[in-house]
PyMOL Python script that loads the backbone (N, CA, C, O; Angstrom):
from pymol import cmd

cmd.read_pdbstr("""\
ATOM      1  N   UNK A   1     -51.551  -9.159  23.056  1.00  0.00           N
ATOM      2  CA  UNK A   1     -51.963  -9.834  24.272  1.00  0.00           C
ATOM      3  C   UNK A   1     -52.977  -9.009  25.053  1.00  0.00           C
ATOM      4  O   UNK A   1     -53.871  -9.666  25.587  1.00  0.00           O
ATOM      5  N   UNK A   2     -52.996  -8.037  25.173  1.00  0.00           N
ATOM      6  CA  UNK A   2     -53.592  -6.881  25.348  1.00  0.00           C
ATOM      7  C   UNK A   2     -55.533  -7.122  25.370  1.00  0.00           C
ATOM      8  O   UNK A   2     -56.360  -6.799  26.223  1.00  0.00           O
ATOM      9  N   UNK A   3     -55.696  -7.859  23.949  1.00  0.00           N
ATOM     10  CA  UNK A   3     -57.003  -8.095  23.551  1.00  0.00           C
ATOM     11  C   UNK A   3     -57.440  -9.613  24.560  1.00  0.00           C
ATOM     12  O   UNK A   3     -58.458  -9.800  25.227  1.00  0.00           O
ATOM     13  N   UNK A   4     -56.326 -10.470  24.362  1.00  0.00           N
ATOM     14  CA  UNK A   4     -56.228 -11.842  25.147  1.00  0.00           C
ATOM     15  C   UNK A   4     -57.194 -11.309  26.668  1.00  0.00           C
ATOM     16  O   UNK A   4     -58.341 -11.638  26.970  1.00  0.00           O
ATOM     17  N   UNK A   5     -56.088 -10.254  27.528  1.00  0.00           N
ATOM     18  CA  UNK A   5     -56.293  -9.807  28.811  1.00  0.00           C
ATOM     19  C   UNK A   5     -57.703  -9.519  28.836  1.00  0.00           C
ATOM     20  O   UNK A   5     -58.439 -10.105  29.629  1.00  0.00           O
ATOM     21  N   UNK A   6     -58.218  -8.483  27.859  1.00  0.00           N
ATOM     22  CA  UNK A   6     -59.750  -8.067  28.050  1.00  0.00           C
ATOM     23  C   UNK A   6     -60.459  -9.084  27.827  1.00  0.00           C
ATOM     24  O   UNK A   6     -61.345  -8.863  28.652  1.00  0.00           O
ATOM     25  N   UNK A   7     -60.919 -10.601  27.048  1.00  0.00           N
ATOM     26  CA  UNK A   7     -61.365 -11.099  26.943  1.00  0.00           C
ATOM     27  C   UNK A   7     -61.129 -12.121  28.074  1.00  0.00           C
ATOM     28  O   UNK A   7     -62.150 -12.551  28.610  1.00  0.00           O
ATOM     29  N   UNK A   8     -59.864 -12.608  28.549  1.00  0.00           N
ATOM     30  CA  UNK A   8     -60.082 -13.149  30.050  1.00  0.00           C
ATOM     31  C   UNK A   8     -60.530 -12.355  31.045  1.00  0.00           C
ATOM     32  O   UNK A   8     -60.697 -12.919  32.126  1.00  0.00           O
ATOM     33  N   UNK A   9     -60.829 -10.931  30.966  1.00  0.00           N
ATOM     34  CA  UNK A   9     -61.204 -10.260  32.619  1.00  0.00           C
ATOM     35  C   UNK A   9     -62.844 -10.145  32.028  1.00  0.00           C
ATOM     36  O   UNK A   9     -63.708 -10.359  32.878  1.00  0.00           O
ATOM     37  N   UNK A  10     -63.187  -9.907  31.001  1.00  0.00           N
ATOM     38  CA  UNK A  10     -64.635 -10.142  30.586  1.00  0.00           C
ATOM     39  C   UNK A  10     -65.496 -11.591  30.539  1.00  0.00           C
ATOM     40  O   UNK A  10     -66.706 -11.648  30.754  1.00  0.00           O
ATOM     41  N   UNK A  11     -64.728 -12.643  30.247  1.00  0.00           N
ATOM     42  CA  UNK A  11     -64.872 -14.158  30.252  1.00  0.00           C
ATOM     43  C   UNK A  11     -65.093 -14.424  31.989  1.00  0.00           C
ATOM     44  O   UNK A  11     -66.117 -15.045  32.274  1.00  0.00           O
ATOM     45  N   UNK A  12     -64.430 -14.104  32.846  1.00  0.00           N
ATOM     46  CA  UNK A  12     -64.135 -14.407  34.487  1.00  0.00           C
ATOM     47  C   UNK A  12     -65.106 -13.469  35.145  1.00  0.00           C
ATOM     48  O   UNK A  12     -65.772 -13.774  36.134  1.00  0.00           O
ATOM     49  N   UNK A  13     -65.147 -12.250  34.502  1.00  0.00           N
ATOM     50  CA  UNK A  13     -66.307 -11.334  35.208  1.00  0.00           C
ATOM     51  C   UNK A  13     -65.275 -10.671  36.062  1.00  0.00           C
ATOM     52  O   UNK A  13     -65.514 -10.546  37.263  1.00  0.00           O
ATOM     53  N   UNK A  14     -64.380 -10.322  35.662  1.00  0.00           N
ATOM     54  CA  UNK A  14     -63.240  -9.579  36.538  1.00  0.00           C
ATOM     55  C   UNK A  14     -63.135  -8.043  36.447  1.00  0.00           C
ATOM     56  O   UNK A  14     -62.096  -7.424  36.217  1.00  0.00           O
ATOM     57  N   UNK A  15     -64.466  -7.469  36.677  1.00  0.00           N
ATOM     58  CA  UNK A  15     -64.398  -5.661  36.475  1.00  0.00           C
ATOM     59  C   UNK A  15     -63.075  -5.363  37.186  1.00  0.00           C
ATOM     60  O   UNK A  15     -62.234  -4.693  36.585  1.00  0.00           O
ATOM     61  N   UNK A  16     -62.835  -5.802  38.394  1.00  0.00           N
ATOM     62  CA  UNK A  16     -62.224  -5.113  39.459  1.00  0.00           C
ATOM     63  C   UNK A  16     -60.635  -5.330  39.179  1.00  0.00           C
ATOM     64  O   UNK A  16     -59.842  -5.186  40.110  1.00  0.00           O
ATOM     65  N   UNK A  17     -60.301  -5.592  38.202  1.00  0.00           N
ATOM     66  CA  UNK A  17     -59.125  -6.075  37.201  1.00  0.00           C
ATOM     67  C   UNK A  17     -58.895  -5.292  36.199  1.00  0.00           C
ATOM     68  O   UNK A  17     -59.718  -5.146  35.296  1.00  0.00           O
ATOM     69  N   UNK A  18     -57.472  -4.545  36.240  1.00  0.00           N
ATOM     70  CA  UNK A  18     -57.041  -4.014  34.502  1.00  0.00           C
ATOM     71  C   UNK A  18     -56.505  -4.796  33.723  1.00  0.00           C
ATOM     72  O   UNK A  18     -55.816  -5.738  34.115  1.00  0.00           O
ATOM     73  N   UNK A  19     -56.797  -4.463  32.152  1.00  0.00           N
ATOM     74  CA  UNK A  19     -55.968  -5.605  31.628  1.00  0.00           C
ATOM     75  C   UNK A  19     -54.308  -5.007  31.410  1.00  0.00           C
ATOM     76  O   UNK A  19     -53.461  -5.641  30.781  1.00  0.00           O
ATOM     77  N   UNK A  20     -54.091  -3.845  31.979  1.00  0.00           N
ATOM     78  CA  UNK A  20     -52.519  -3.904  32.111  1.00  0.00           C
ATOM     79  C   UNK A  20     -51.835  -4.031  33.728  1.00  0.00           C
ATOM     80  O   UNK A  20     -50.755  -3.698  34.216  1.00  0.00           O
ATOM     81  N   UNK A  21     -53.006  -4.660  34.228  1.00  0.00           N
ATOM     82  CA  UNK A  21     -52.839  -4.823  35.508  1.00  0.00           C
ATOM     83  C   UNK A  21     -52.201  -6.634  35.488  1.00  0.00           C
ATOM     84  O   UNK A  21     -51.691  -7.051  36.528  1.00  0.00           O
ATOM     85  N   UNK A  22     -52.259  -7.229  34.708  1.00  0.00           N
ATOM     86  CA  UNK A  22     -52.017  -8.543  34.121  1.00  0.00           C
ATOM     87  C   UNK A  22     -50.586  -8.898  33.897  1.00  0.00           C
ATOM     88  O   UNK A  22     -50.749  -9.117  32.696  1.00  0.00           O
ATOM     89  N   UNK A  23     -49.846  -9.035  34.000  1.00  0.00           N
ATOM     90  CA  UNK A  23     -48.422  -9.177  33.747  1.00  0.00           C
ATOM     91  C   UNK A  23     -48.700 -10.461  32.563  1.00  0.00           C
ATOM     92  O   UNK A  23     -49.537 -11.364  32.547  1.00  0.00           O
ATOM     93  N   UNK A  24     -47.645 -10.105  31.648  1.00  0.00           N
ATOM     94  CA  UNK A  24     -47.702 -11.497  30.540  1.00  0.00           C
ATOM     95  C   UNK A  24     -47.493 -12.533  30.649  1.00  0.00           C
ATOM     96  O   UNK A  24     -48.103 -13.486  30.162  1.00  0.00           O
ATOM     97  N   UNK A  25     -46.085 -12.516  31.681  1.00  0.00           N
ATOM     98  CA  UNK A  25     -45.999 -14.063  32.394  1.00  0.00           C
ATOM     99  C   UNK A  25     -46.050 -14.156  33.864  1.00  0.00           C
ATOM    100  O   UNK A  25     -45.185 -14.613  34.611  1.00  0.00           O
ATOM    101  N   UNK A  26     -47.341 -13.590  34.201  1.00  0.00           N
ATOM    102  CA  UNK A  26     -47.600 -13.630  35.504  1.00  0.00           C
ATOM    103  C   UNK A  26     -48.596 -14.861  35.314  1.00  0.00           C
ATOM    104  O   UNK A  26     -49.385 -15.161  34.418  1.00  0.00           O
ATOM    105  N   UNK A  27     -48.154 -15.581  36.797  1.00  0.00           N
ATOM    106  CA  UNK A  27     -49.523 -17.145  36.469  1.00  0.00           C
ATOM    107  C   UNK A  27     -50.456 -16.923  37.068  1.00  0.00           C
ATOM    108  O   UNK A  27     -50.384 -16.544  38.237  1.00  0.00           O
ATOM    109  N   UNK A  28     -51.511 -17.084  36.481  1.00  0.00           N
ATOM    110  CA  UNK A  28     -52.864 -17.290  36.350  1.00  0.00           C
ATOM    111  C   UNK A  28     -53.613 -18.007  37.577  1.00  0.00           C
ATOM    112  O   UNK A  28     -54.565 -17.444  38.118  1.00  0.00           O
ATOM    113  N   UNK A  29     -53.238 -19.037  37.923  1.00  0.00           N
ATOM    114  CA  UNK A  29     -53.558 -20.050  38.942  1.00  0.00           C
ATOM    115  C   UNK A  29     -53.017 -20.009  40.366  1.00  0.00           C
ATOM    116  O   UNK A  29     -53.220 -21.004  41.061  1.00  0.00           O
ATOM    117  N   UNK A  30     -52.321 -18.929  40.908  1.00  0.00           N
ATOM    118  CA  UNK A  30     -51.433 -18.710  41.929  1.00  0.00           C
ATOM    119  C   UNK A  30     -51.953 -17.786  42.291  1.00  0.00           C
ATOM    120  O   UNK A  30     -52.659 -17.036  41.616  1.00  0.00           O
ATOM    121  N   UNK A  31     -51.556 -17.657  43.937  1.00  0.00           N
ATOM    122  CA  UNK A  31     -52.342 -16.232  44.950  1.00  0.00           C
ATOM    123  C   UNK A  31     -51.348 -15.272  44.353  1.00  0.00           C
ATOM    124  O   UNK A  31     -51.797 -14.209  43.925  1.00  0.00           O
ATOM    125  N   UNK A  32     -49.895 -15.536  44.258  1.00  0.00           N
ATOM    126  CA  UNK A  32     -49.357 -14.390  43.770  1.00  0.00           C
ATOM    127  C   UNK A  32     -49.785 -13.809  42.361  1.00  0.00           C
ATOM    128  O   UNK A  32     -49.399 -12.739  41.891  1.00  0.00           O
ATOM    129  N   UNK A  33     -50.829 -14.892  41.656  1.00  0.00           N
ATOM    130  CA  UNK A  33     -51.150 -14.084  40.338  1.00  0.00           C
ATOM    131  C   UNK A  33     -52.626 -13.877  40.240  1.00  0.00           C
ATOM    132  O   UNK A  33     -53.008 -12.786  40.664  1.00  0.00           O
ATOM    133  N   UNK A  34     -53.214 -14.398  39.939  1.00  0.00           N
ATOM    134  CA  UNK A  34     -55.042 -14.018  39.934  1.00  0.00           C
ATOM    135  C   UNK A  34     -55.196 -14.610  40.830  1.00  0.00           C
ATOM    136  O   UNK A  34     -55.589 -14.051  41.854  1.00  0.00           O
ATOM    137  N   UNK A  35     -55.001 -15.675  40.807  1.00  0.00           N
ATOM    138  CA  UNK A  35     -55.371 -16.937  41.636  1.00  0.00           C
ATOM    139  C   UNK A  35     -56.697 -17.030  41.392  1.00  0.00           C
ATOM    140  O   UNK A  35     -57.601 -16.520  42.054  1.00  0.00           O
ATOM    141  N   UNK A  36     -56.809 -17.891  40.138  1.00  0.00           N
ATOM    142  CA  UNK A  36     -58.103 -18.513  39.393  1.00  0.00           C
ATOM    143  C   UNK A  36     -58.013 -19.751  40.100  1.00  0.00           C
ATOM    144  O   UNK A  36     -56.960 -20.175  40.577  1.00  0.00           O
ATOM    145  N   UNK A  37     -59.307 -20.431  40.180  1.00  0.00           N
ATOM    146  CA  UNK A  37     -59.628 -21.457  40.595  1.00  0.00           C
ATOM    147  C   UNK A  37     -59.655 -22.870  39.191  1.00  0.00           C
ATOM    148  O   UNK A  37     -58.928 -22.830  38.199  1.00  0.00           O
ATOM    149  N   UNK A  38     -60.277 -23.555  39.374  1.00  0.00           N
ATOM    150  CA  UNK A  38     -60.805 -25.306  38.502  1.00  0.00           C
ATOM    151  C   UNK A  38     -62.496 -24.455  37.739  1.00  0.00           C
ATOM    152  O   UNK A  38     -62.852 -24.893  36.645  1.00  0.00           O
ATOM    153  N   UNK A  39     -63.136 -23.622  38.223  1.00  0.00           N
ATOM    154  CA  UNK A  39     -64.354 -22.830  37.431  1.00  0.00           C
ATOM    155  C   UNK A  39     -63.841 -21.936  36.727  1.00  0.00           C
ATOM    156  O   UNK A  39     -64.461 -21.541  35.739  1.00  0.00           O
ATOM    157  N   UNK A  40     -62.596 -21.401  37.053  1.00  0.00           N
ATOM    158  CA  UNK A  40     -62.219 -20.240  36.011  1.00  0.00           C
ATOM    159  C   UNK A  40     -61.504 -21.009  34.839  1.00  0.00           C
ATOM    160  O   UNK A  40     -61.359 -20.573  33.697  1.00  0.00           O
ATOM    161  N   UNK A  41     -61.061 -22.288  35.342  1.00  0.00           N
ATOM    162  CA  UNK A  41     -60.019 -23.206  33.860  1.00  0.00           C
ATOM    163  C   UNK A  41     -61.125 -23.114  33.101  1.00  0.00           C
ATOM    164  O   UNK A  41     -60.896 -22.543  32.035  1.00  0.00           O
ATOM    165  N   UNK A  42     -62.590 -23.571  33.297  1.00  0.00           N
ATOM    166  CA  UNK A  42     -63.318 -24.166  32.272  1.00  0.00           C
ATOM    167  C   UNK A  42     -64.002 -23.125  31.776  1.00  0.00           C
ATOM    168  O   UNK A  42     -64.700 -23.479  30.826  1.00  0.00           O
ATOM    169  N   UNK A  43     -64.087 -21.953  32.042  1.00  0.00           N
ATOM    170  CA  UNK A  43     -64.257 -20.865  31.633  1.00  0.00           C
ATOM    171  C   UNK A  43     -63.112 -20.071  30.625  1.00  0.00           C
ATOM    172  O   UNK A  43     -63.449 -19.320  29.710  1.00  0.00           O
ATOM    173  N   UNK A  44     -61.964 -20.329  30.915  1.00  0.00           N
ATOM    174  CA  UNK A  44     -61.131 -20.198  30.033  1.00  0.00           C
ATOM    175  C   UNK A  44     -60.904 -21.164  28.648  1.00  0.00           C
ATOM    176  O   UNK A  44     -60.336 -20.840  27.605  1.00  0.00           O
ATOM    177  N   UNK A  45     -61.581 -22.538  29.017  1.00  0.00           N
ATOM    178  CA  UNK A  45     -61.490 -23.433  27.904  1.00  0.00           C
ATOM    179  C   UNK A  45     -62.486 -22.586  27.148  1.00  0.00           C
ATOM    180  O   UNK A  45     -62.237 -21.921  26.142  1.00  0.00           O
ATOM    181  N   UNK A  46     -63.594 -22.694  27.735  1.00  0.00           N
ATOM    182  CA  UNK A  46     -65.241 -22.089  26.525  1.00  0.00           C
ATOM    183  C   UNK A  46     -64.233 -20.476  25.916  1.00  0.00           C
ATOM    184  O   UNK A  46     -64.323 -19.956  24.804  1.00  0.00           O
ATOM    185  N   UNK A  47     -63.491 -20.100  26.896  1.00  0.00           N
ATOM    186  CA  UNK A  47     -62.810 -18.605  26.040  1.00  0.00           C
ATOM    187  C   UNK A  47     -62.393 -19.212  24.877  1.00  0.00           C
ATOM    188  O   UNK A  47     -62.949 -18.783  23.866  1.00  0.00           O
ATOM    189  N   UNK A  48     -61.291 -20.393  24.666  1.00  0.00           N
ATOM    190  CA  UNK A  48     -60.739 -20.651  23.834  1.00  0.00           C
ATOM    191  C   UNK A  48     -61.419 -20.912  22.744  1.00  0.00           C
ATOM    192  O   UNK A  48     -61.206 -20.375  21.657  1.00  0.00           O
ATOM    193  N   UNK A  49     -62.526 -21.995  23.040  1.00  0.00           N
ATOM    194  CA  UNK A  49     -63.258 -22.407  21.989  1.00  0.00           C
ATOM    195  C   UNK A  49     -64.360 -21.318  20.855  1.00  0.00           C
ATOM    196  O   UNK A  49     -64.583 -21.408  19.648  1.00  0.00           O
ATOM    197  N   UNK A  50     -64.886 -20.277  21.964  1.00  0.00           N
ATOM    198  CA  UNK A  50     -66.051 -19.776  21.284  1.00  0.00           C
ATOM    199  C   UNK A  50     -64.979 -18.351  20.730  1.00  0.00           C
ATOM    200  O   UNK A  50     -65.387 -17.721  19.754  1.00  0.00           O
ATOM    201  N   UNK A  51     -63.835 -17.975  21.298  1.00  0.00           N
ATOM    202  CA  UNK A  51     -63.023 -16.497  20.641  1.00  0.00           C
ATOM    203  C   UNK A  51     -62.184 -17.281  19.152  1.00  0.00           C
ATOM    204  O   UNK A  51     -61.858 -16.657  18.143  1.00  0.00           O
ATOM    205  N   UNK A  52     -61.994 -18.637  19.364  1.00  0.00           N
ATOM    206  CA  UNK A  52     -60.461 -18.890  18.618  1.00  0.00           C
ATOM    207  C   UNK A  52     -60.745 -20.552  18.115  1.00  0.00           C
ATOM    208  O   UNK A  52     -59.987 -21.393  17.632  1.00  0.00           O
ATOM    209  N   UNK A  53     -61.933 -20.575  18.407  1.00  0.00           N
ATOM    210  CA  UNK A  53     -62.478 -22.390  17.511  1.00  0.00           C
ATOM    211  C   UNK A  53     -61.222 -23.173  17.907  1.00  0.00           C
ATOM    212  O   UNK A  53     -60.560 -23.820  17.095  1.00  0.00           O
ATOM    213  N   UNK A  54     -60.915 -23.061  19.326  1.00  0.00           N
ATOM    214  CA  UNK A  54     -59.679 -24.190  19.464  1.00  0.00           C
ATOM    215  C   UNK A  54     -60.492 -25.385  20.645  1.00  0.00           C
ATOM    216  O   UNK A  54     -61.470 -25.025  21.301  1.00  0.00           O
ATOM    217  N   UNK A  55     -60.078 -26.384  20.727  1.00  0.00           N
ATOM    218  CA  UNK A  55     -60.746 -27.218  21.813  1.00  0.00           C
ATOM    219  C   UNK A  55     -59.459 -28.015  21.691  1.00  0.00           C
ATOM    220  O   UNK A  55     -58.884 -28.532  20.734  1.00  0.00           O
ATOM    221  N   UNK A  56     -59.147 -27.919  23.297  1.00  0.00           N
ATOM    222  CA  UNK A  56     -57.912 -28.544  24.138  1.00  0.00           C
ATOM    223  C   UNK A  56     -58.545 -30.178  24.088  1.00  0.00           C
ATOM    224  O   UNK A  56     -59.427 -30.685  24.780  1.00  0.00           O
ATOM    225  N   UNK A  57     -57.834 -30.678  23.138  1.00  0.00           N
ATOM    226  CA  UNK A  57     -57.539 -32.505  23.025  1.00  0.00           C
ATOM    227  C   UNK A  57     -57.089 -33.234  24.000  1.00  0.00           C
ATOM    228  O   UNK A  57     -57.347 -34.437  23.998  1.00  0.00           O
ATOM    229  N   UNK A  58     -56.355 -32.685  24.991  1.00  0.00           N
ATOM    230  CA  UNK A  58     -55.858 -33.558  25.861  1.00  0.00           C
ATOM    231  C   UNK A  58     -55.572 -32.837  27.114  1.00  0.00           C
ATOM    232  O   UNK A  58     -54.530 -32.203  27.282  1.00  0.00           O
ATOM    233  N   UNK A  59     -56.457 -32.937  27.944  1.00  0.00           N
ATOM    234  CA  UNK A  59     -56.866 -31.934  29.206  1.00  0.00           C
ATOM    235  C   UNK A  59     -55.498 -31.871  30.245  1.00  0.00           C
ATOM    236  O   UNK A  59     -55.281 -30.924  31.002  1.00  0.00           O
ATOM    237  N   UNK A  60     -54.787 -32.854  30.139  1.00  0.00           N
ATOM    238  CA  UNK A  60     -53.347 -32.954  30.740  1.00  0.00           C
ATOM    239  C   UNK A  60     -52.521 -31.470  30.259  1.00  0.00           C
ATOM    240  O   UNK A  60     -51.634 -31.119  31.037  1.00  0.00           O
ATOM    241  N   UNK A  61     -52.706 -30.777  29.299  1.00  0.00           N
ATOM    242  CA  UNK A  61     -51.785 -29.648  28.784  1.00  0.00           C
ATOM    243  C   UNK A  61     -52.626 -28.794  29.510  1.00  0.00           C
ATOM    244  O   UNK A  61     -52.136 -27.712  29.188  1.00  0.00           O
ATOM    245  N   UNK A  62     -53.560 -28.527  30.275  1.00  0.00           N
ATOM    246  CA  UNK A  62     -54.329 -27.422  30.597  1.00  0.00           C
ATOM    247  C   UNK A  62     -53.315 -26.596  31.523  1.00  0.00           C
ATOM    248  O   UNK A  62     -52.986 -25.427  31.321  1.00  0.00           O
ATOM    249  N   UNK A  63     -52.865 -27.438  32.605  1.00  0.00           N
ATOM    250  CA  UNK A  63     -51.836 -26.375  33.456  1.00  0.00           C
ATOM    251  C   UNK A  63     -50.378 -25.683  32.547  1.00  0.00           C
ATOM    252  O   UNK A  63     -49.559 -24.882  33.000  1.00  0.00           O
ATOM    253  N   UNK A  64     -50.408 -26.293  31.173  1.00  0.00           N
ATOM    254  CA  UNK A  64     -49.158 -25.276  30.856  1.00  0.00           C
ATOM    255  C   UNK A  64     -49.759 -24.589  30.068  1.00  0.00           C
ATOM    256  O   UNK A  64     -49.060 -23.613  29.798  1.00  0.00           O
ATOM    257  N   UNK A  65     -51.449 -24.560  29.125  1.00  0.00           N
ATOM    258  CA  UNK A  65     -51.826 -23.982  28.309  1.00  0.00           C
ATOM    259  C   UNK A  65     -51.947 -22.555  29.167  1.00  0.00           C
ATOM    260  O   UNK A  65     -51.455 -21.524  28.709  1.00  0.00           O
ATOM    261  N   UNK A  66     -52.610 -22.578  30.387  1.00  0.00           N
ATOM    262  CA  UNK A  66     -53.211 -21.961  31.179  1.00  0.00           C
ATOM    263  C   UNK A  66     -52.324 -20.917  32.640  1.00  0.00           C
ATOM    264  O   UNK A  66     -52.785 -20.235  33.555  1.00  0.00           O
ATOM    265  N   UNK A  67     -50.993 -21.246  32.241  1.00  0.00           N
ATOM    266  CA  UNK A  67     -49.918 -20.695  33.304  1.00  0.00           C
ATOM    267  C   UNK A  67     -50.096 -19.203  33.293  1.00  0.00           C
ATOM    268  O   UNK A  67     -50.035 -18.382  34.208  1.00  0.00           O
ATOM    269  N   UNK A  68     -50.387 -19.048  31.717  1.00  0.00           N
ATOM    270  CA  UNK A  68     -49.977 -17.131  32.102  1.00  0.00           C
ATOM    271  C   UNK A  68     -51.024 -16.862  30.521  1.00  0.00           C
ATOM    272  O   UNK A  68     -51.790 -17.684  30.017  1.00  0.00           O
ATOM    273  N   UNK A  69     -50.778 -15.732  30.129  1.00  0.00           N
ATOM    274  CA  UNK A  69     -51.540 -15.009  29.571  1.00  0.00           C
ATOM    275  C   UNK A  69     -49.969 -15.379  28.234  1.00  0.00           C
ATOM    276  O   UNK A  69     -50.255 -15.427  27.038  1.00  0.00           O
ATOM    277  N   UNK A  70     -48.859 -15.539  28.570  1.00  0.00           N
ATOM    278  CA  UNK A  70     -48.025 -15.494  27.399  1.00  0.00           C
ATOM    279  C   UNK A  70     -48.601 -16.666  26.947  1.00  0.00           C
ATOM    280  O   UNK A  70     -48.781 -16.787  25.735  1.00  0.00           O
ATOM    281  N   UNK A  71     -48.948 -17.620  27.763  1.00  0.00           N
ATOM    282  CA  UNK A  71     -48.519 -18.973  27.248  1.00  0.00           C
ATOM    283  C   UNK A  71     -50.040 -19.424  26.594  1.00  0.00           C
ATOM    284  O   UNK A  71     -50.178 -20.270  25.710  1.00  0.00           O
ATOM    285  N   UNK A  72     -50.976 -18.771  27.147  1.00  0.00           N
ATOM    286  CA  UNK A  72     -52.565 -18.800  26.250  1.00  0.00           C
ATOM    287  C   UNK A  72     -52.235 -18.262  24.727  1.00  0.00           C
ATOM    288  O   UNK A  72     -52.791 -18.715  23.727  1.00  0.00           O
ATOM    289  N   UNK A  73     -51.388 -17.376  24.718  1.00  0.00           N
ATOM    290  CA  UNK A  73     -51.559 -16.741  23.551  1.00  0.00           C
ATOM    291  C   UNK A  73     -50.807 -17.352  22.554  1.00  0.00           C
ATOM    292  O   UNK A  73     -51.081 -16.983  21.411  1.00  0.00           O
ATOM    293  N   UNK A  74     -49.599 -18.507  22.725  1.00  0.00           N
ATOM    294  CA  UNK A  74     -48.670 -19.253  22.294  1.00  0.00           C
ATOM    295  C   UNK A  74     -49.597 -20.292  22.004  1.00  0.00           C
ATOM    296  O   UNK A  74     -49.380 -20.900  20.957  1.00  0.00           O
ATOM    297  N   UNK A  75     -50.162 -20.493  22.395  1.00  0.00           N
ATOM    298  CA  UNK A  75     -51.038 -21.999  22.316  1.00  0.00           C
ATOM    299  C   UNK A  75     -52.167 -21.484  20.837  1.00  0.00           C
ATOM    300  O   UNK A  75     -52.254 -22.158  19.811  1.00  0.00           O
ATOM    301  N   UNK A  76     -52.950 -20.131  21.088  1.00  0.00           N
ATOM    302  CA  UNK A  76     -53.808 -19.575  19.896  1.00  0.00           C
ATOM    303  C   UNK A  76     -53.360 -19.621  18.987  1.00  0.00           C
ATOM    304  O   UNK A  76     -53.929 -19.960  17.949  1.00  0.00           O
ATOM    305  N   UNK A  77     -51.820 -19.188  19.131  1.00  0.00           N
ATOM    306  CA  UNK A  77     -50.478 -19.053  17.547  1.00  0.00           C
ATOM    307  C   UNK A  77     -51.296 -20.416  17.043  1.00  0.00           C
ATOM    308  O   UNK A  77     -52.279 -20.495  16.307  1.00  0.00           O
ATOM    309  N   UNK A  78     -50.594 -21.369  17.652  1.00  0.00           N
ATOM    310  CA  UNK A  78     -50.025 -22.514  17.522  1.00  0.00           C
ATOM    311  C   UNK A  78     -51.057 -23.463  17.176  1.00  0.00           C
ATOM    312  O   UNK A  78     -50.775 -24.450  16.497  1.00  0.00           O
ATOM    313  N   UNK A  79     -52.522 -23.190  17.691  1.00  0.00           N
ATOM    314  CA  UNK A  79     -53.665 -24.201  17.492  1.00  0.00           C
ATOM    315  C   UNK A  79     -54.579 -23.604  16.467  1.00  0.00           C
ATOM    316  O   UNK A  79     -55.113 -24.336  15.633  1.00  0.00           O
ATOM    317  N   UNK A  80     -54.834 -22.017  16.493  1.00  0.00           N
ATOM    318  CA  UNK A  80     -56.000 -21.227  15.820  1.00  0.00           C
ATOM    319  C   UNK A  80     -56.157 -22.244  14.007  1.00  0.00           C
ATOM    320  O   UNK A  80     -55.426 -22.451  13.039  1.00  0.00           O
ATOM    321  N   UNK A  81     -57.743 -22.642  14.494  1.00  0.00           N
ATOM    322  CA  UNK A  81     -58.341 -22.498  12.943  1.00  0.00           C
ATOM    323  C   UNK A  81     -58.681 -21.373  12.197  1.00  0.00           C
ATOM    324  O   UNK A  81     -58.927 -20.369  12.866  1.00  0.00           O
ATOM    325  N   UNK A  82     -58.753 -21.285  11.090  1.00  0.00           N
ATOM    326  CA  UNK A  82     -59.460 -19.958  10.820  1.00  0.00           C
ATOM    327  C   UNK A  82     -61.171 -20.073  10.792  1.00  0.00           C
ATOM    328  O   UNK A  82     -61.752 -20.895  10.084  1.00  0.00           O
ATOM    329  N   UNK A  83     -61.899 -19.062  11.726  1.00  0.00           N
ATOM    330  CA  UNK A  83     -63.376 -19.294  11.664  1.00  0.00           C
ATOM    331  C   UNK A  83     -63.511 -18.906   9.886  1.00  0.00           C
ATOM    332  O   UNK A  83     -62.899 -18.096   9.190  1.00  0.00           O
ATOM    333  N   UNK A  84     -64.827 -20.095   9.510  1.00  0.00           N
ATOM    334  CA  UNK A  84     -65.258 -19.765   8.010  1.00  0.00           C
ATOM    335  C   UNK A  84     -66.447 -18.598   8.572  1.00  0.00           C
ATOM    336  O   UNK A  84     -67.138 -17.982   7.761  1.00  0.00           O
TER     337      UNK A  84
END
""", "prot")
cmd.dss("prot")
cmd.show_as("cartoon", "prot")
cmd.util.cbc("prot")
cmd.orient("prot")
């Protein structure tokens, strides 16, 4: 998850962020957690697509794809193609 973290604080432009500063199931979308905005979701979609060739089918799953850093990485398990 570790790699996940650096590629969301590099994807968001988040210098001022560690990636063990990240809790695994800390949420993403909350003041108590990053508190990403609706520009950082779609920035996290293009993460998904251009790191892991996944594209979210049904934009309704975005708030549970997107809760925490565990649950991004459950979703990569679970969706990843393999790039040719």
């Amino acid at each position: 998850m570790a790699d996940l973290k650096a590629q969301i604080i590099e994807q968001l432009n988040l210098q001022e962020v560690a990636p063990d500063s990240i809790g695994n199931d800390q949420p993403l979308f909350t003041k108590e957690g990053l508190g990403l905005d609706s520009i950082d979701a779609l920035e996290l979609i293009v993460l998904l697509q251009q790191h892991y060739n996944i594209r979210i089918a049904n934009p309704e799953e975005g708030p549970k794809i997107f809760h925490s850093v565990r649950t991004m990485a459950v979703y990569i398990t679970e969706n990843q193609t393999v790039k040719a």
